[in-house]
N, C-alpha and C positions, 0 to 999 in steps of 0.2 A: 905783867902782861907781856907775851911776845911779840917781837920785834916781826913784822912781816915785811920780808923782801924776796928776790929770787934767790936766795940760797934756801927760805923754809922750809920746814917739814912739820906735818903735822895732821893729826885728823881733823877731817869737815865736822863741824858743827852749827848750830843755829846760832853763835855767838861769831864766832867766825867767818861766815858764810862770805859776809859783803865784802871781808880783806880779801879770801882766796878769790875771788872772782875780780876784784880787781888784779891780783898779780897776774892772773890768765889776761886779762887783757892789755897789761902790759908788756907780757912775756912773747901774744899771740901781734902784737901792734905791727903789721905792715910787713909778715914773716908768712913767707909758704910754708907750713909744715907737713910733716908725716905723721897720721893716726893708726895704732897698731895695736888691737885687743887681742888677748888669750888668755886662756884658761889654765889654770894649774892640773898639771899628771894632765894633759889636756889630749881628748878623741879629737877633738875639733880642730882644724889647722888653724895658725892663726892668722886674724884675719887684720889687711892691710891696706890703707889706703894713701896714696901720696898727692903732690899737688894742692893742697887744701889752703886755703885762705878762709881767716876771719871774715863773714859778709860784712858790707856797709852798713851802716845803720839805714833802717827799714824804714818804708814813706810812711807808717804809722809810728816813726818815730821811737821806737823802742830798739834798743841798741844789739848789737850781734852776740854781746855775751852780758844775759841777765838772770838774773836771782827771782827764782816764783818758790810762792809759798801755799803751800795745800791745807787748807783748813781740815779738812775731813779728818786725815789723818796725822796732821800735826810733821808734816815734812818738808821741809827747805832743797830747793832744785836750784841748780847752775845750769843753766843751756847756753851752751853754744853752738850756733849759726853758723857753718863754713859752706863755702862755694869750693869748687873743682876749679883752679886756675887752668887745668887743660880742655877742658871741657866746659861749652855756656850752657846755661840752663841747669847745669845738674848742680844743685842745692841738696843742705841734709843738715843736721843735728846732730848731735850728742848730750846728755843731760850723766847728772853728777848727784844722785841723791841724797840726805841724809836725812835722819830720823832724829838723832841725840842732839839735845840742848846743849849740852857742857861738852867739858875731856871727859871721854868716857872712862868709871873707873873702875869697873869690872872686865874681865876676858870675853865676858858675852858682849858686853857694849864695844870692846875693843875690836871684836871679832864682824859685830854689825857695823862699824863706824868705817867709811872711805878714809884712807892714807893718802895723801900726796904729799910726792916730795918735789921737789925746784931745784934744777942743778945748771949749769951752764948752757947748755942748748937743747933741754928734755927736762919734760915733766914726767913723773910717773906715778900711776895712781892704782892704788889696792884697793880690791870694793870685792862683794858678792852681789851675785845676780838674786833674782827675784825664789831660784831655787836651791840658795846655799854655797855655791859652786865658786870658787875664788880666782878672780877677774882680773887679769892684769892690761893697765889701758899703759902704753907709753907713746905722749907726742913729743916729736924732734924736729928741731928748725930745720929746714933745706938750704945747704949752702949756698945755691942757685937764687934763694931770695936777698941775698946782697951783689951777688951776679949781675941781675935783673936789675937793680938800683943802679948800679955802676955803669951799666949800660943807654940808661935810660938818658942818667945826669950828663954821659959825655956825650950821647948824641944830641940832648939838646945844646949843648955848649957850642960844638960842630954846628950848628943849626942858627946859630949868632955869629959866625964869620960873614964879614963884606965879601970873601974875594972866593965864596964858591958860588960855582955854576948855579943856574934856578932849575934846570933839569934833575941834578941832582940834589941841590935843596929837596926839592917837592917829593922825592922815593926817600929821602933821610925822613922830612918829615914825616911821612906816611908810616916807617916805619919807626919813629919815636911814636905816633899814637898808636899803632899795634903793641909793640910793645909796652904801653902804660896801660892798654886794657889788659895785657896777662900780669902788668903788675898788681892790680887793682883785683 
């Protein structure tokens, strides 16, 4: 049995499903990243989106990055939930299909089965779309989300000194909770 940590590599499967989806959310835990799909020999530019944070877990309780499973057709899904840290309101998804129970042990099963790899600050994942076409998804931490921590943790610290003025307490604190909602 393989060892699942953030160095893995390996295709999704229905055996697998519930590890990789935990390494995503330890990988994705309290980090902005960047989501960047293309295409292979690709007409299409690719396409790019940065700012992204794992959502909160949701008031009906069901968490930002979870495992659905489709009876119909016998296929296991990974979604994940991310929010736009520069932007509120704007929410969105990404989902991670797989079809094959096992390691796939044919070229065709290897060929339909998602690849993800875990490397130190990126994941990267091989898939085909719905028309054959081969998919390349790659997410990367943003430096700025340990920036954003750093910032947050000294200005609360700042914010527990006796000997600062209340005037500027008050615009520090104000801006220690702006900043914990772009961290959040």
């Amino acid at each position: 049995m393989p060892t699942y940590n953030l160095r893995w590599q390996g295709y999704i499967t229905h055996q697998n499903i519930e590890q990789v989806a935990e390494l995503l959310r330890e990988f994705l835990a309290d980090k902005v990243y960047t989501f960047v799909t293309s295409y292979a020999g690709s007409w299409h530019k690719p396409n790019v989106h940065t700012g992204l944070k794992v959502r909160p877990v949701l008031r009906s309780g069901t968490g930002p990055i979870e495992v659905l499973r489709e009876q119909e057709d016998d296929s296991y899904t990974i979604r994940v939930r991310e929010c736009h840290v520069r932007m509120r309101g704007a929410n969105d998804s990404w989902d991670c299909t797989t079809y094959t129970p096992s390691d796939p042990q044919t070229t065709e099963e290897r060929v339909a089965t998602p690849h993800i790899k875990f490397e130190e600050n990126k994941v990267t994942i091989t898939k085909r779309d719905i028309g054959g076409n081969k998919l390349f998804w790659v997410i990367a931490i943003e430096q700025q989300s340990f920036e954003m921590r750093d910032f947050v943790e000294t200005l609360q610290r700042c914010l527990q000194s006796p000997d600062m003025p209340a005037e500027l307490k008050e615009r520090l604190q104000r801006a220690a909770e702006n900043a914990e909602l772009i961290k959040v």
